[in-house]
C-alpha positions in Angstrom: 123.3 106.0 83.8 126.6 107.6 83.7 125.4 111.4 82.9 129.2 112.4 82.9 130.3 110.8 79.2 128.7 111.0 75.7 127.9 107.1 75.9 125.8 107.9 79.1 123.6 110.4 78.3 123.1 109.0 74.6 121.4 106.2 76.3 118.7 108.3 78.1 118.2 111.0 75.3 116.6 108.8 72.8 113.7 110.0 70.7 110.3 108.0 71.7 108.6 108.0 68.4 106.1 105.7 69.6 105.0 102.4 68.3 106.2 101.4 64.7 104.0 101.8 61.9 103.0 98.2 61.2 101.8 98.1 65.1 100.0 101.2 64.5 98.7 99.9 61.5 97.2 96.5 63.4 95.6 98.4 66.3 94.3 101.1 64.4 92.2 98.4 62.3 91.2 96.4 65.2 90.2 99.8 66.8 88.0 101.1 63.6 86.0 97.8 62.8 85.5 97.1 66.7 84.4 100.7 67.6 82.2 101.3 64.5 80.6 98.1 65.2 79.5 99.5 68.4 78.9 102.8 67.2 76.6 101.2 64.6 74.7 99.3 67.1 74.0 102.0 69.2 73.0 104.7 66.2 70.6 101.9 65.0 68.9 102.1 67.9 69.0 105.8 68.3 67.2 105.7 65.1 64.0 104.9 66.4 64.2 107.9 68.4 61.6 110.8 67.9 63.8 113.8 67.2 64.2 116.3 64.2 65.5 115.0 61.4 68.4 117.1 61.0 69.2 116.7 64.4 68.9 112.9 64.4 71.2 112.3 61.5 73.9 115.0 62.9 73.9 112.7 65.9 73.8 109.2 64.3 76.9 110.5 61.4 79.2 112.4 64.4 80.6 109.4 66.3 82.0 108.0 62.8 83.1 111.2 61.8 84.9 111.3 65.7 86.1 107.9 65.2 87.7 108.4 61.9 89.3 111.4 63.0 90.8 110.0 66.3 92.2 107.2 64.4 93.9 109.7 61.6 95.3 111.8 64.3 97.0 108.3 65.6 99.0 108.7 62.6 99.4 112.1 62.7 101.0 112.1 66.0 103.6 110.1 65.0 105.0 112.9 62.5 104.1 115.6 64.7 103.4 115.3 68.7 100.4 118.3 68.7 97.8 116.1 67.0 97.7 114.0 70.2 95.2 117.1 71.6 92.9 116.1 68.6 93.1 112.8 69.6 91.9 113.6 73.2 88.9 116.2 71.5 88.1 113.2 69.3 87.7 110.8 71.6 85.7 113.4 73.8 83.4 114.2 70.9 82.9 110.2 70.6 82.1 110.2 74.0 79.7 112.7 74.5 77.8 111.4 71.3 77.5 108.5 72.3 76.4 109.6 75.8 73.6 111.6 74.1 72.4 108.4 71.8 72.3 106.5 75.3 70.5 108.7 77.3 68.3 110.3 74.7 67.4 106.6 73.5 67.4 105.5 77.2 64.9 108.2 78.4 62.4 107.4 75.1 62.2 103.9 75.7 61.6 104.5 79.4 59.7 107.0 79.7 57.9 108.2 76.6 54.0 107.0 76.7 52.5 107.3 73.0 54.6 108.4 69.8 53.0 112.3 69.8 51.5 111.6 66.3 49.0 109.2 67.4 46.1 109.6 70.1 44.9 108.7 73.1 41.6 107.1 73.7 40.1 107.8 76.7 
């Protein structure tokens, strides 16, 4: 580009506001039904989990809540660039969730011998 007349540095000092809204619109929906059919299959297994009530249904409602939020702040960006960090931090907290379903779920199924409510005969 030409840097030394108007016509020439309009050209490369265009805004990027992103995708348009109606693209946004279609990939956020494909996003939210695909990843919170995953998300469900995975809590409905982490359900069978033995953990504390409290912290079992913390665990099984945050990747939703992370998914839901990520997707938001999708929108949000587009007004104002400093949501993409809660975009990252969402997608970190969906992540690290999800890691603790897997492994905590993982590690039960693997390893755990007896449910601690019943007995052992010997």
């Amino acid at each position: 580009p030409d840097f030394s007349t108007y016509e020439g540095v309009k050209q490369v000092a265009n805004v990027d506001t992103g995708v348009s809204l109606h693209s946004l619109m279609r990939v956020s929906h494909i996003h939210l039904f695909g990843i919170a059919l995953v998300a469900l299959g995975i809590g409905l297994i982490f359900r069978f989990a033995l953990l504390p009530v409290w912290f079992q249904c913390t665990l099984t409602l945050l990747p939703f809540v992370a998914i839901f939020t990520d997707i938001a702040a999708w929108f949000l960006t587009k007004w104002d660039p400093i949501y993409a960090y809660t975009v990252i931090l969402a997608g970190a907290l969906l992540g690290l969730s999800w890691a603790m379903q897997i492994t905590i779920s993982l590690y039960q199924i693997w390893f755990l011998r007896c449910r601690p409510e019943e007995k052992r005969e010997k």
